[in-house]
N, C-alpha and C positions, 0 to 999 in steps of 0.2 A: 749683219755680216758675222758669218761663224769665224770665231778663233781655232787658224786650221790646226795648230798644235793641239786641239782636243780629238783630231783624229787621226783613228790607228785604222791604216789600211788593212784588211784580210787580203793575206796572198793565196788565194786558195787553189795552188796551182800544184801538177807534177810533173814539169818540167823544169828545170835548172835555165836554160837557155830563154825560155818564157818569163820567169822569173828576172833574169837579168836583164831582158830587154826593158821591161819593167821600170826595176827601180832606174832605171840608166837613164827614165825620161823623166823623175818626178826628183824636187828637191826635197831635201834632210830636214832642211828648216819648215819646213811646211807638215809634215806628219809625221806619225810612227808607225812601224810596221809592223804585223802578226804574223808568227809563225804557225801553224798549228799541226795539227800530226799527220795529216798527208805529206806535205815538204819536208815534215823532222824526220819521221819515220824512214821516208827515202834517201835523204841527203843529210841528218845529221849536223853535230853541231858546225863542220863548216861553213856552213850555209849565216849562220849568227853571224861570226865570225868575217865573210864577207860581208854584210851590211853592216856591221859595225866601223870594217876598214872605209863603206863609201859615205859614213859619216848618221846612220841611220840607229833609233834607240829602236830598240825589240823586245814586245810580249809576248812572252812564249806561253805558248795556251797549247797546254796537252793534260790539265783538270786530268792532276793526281788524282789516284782516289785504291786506295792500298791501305794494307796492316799500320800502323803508326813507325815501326819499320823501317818498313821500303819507300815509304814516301819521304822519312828526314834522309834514306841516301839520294833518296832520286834530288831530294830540294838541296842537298849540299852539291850533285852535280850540277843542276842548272846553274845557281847561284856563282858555282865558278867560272861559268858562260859570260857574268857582268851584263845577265837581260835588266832591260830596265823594268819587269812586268812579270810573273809569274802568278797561274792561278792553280787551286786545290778543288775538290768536289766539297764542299762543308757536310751533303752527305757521305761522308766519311768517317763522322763522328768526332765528338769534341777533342779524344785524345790523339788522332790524326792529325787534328786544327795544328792542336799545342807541340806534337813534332814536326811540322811544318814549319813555325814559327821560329821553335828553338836551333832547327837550321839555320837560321837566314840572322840569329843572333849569333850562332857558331863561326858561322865567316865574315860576321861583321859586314853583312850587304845592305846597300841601300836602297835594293829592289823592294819594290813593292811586290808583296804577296796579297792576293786576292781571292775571297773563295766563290765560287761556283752557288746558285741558288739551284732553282729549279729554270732546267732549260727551255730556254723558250720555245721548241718546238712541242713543249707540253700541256697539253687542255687539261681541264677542269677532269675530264673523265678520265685522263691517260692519269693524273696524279693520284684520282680514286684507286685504279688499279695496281697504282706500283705503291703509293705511301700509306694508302688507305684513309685518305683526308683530299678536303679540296685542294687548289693550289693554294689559295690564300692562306691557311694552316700548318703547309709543308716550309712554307716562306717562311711564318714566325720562328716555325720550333730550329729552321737553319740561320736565322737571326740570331739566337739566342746563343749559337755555339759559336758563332764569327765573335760575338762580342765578347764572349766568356775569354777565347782563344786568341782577341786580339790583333785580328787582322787586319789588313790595310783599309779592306772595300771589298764589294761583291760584283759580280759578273751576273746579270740579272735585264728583263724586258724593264724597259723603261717604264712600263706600265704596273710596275711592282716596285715601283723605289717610293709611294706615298706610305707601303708596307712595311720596307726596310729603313726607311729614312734614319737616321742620327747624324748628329754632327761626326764632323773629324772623319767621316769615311767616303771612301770614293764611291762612285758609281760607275761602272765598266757597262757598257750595253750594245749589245748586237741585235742586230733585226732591222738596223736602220737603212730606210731606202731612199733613192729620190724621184722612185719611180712608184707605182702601184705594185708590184710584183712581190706577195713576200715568200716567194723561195720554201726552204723549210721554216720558215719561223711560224710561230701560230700568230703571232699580230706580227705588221709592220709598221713602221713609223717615220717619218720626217725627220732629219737631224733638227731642222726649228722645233718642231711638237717635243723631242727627245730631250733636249734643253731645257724646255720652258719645265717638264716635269723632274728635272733637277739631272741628267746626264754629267758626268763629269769627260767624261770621256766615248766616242762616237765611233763602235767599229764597224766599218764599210766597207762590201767588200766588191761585189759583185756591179754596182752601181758605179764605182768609181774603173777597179780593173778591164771593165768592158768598153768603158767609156777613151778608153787610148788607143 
């Protein structure tokens, strides 16, 4: 029996009205919910702000990824949001990480910050092309800067956290299905399979939203 508080719904919708019908059938104590930049983009921080009034904690996943900058303002606006989840791109660079951070020491939030590895929709050859290394090599050297920088945990395929492993950090993982379908991801996975390889946290999106 999976403990349902390890998952965070993807609401991967653009509709407001869709959306509400939504959460209006699923209880608070049972998941958490993802925002991501189709729904923020469109509808903004009201949107938090509802789920928070129906009693719902929220990751907002819009994987900063800017100048050191613009991302400690963009992370001091989230953070005023009261998300329980926000994530960064860690290819961003270390001193990105480290203004990321220092926001969320700035207003004293208890959000967790999370950084981004290599996305799962990326093979072995798309990471040649863009990092110039396999994926398993783009993973360490974005290891190396989460930890330097201090973050909560990473947003990462389940099938990369034998990679990233350390204590004291979460594991955030998308890709997971309960079906054979995997969507854009380059693997999919089982929330059982996703688990047993160390998942802290199971985001579902399409499996679950279809299924109401």
């Amino acid at each position: 029996m999976i403990d349902s508080k390890k998952i965070i719904v993807a609401l991967d919708y653009n509709d407001s009205e869709e959306v509400s019908k939504f959460i209006d059938s699923i209880d608070p104590s049972l998941c958490r919910l993802k925002i991501g930049k189709e729904l923020f983009t469109k509808y903004g921080p009201k949107t938090i702000q509802e789920f928070h009034d129906k009693g719902f904690e929220v990751f907002l996943d819009l994987k900063f990824h800017d100048i050191p900058t613009t991302v400690y303002k963009a992370c001091i606006s989230a953070f005023s949001l009261n998300v329980w989840m926000l994530n960064i791109h860690l290819s961003g660079g270390y001193d990105m990480a480290i203004a990321a951070m220092k926001a969320k020491k700035d207003c004293q939030s208890n959000s967790k910050l999370i950084g981004v590895t290599a996305l799962t929709s990326l093979t072995d050859d798309d990471c040649l092309r863009i990092y110039g290394c396999k994926r398993s090599d783009q993973l360490k050297r974005l290891k190396d800067i989460a930890l330097d920088a201090n973050v909560d945990g990473f947003v990462c395929s389940p099938y990369d956290i034998d990679i990233l492993r350390v204590k004291n950090k979460l594991f955030v993982t998308p890709g997971i299905r309960t079906d054979d379908k995997v969507n854009d991801h380059y693997k999919a996975i089982t929330p059982q399979e996703a688990l047993k390889l160390g998942s802290n946290y199971l985001v579902i999106g399409r499996s679950i939203t279809n299924s109401l």
